[in-house]
C-alpha positions as CSV (number, residue, x, y, z in Angstrom):
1,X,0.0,0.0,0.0
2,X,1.3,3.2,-0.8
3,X,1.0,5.3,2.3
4,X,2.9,8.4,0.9
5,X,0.2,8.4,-1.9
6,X,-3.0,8.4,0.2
7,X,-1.4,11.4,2.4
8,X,-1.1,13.5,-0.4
9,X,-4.7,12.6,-1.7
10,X,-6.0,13.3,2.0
11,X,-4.5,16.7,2.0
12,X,-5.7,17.5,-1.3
13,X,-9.0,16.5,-0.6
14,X,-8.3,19.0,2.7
15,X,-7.8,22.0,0.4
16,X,-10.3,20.6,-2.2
17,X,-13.2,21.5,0.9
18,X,-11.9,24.4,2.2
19,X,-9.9,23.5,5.0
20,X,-6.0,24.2,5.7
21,X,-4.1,21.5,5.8
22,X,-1.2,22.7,7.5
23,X,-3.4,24.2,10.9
24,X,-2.8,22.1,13.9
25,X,-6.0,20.1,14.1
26,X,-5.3,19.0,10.7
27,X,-1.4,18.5,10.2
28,X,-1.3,15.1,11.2
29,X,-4.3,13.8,9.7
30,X,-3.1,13.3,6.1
31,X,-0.6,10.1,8.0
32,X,-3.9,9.3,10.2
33,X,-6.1,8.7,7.4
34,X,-3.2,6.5,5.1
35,X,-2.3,4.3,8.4
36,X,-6.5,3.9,8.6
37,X,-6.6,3.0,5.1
38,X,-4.0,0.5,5.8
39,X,-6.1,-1.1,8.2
40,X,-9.6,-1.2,6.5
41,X,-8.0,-2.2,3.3
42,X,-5.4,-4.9,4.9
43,X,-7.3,-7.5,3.3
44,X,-6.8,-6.9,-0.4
45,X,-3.1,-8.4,0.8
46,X,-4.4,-11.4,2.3
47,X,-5.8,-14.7,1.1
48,X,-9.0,-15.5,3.0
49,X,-8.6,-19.1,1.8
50,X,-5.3,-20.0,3.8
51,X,-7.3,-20.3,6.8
52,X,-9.6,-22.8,5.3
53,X,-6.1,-25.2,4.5
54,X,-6.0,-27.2,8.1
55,X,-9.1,-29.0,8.4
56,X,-9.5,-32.0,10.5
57,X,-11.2,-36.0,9.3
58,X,-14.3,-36.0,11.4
59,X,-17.5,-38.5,10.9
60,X,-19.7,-35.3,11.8
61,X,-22.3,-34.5,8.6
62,X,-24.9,-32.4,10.4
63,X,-25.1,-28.5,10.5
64,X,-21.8,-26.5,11.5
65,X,-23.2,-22.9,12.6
66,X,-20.8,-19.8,13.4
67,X,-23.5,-16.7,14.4
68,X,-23.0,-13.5,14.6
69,X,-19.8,-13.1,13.6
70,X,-18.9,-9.4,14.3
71,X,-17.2,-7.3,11.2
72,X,-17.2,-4.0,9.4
73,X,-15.9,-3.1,6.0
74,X,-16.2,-0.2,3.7
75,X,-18.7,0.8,1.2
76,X,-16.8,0.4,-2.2
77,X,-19.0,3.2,-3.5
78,X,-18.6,6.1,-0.8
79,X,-15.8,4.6,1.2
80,X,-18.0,4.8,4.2
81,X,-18.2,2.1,6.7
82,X,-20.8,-0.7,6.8
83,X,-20.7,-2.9,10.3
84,X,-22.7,-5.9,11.0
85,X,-23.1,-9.4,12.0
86,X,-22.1,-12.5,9.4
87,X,-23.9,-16.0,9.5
88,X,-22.3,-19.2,8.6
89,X,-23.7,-22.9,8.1
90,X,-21.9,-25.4,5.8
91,X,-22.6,-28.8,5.6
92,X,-19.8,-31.2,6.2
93,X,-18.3,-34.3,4.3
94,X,-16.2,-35.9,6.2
95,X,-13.9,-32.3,7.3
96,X,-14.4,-29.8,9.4
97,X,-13.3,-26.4,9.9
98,X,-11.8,-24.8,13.1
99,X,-14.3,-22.1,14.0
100,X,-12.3,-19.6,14.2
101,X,-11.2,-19.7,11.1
102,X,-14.5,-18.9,10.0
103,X,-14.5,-15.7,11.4
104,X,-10.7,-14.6,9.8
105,X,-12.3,-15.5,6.2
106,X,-14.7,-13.0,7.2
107,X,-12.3,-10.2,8.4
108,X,-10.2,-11.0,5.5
109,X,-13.1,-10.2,2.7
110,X,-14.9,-7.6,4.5
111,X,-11.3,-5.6,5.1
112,X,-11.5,-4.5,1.2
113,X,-13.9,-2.2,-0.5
114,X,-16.8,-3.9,-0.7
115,X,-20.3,-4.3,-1.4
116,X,-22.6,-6.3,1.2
117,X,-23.4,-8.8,-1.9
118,X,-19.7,-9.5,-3.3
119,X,-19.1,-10.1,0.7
120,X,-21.9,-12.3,1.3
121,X,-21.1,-14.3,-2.1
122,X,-17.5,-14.3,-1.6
123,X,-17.8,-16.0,1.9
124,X,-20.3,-18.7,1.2
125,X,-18.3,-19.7,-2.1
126,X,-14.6,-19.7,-0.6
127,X,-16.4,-22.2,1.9
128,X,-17.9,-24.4,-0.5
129,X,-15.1,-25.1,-2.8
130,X,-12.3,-25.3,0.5
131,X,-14.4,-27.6,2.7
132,X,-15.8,-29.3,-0.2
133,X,-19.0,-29.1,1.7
134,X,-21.8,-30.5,0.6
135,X,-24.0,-27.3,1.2
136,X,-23.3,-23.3,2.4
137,X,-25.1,-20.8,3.6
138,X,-24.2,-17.6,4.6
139,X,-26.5,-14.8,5.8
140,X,-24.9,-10.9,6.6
141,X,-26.8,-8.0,8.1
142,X,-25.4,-4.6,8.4
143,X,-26.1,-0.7,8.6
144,X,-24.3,1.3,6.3
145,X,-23.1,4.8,7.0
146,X,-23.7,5.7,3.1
147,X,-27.0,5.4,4.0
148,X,-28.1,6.2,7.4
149,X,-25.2,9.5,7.9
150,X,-26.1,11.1,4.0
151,X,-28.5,10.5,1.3
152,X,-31.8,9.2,2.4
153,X,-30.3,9.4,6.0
154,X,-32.4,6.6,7.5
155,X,-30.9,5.7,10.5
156,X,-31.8,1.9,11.8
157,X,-32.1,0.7,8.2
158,X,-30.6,-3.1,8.7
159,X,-29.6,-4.5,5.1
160,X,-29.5,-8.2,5.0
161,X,-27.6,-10.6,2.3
162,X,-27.9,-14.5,1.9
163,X,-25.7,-16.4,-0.4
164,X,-26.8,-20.6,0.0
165,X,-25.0,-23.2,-1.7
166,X,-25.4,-26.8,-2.7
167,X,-28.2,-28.6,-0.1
168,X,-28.5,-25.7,1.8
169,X,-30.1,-23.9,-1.0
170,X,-31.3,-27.6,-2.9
171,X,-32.9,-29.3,0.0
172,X,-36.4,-27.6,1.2
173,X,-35.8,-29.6,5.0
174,X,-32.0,-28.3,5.0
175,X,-32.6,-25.0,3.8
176,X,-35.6,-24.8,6.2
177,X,-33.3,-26.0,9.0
178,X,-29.9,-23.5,8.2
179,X,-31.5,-21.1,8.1
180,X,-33.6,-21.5,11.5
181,X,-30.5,-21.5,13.0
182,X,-29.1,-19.0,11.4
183,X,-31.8,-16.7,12.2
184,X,-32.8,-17.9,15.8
185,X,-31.5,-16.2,19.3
């Protein structure tokens, strides 16, 4: 990431609105903002499906559910944040998943410019081809600032995405079951 690069946006984007750059408030926040980006962005360095490469032999082939799965990314469209609460069932055959690393393939998408949809898809398909599962479902909610701080300005507005895969989406009972789980608490 090129950190020298975003300061010199940041404080051209300071003088672009008005402000002075060089005032005291303000002098430091050109390095802020780049080290911030660095952090929100640290995913588009990382490869969400290197957590998903140790997986265990286990006769289990019922539901695996990880709820509300804290995470916030940023609105590829306004760079505004979007924070919310990620959803995961797959489906087993014959490997299984340590949970946790459920939750870094999350933080690894959703710390990229994003849309709600790419993230939803992204996480349910990286999941069905790494487990080999036999089905995926993944269901996200989130407010987004783009929404509730500017434009329509509805605050509470609560988006939710579902991306299901295989049985889970195939089979009426399992689909009917993941997602009671998903959804229940």
């Amino acid at each position: 990431m090129d950190l020298e690069r975003i300061q010199n946006a940041v404080r051209e984007i300071l003088i672009a609105v008005g402000e002075d750059p060089d005032r005291e408030g303000l002098r430091d926040t050109p390095k802020r903002v780049a080290r911030m980006y660095q952090e929100l962005f640290s995913g588009l360095e990382k490869d969400p499906s290197a957590h998903l490469n140790a997986t265990f032999t286990e006769g289990y082939d019922e539901l695996v559910v990880l709820r509300d799965i804290p995470f916030s990314s940023t609105c590829e469209h306004h760079l505004m944040p979007f924070q919310g609460h990620a959803h995961i069932a797959y489906l087993p055959d014959g490997r299984i998943v340590g949970i946790s690393k459920l939750a870094r393939v999350v933080d690894d998408f959703a710390h990229r410019p994003q849309s709600q949809e790419r993230l939803t898809s992204q996480i349910a398909d990286l999941l069905m081809e790494k487990l080999n599962a036999k089905g995926v479902a993944a269901v996200l909610t989130a407010t987004h600032a783009c929404m509730t701080c500017r434009g329509i300005r509805k605050a509470g507005s609560i988006m939710v995405t579902s991306a299901v895969r295989g049985r889970c989406k195939s089979d009426a009972r399992t689909r009917s079951e993941v997602m009671t789980l998903l959804h229940s608490g």
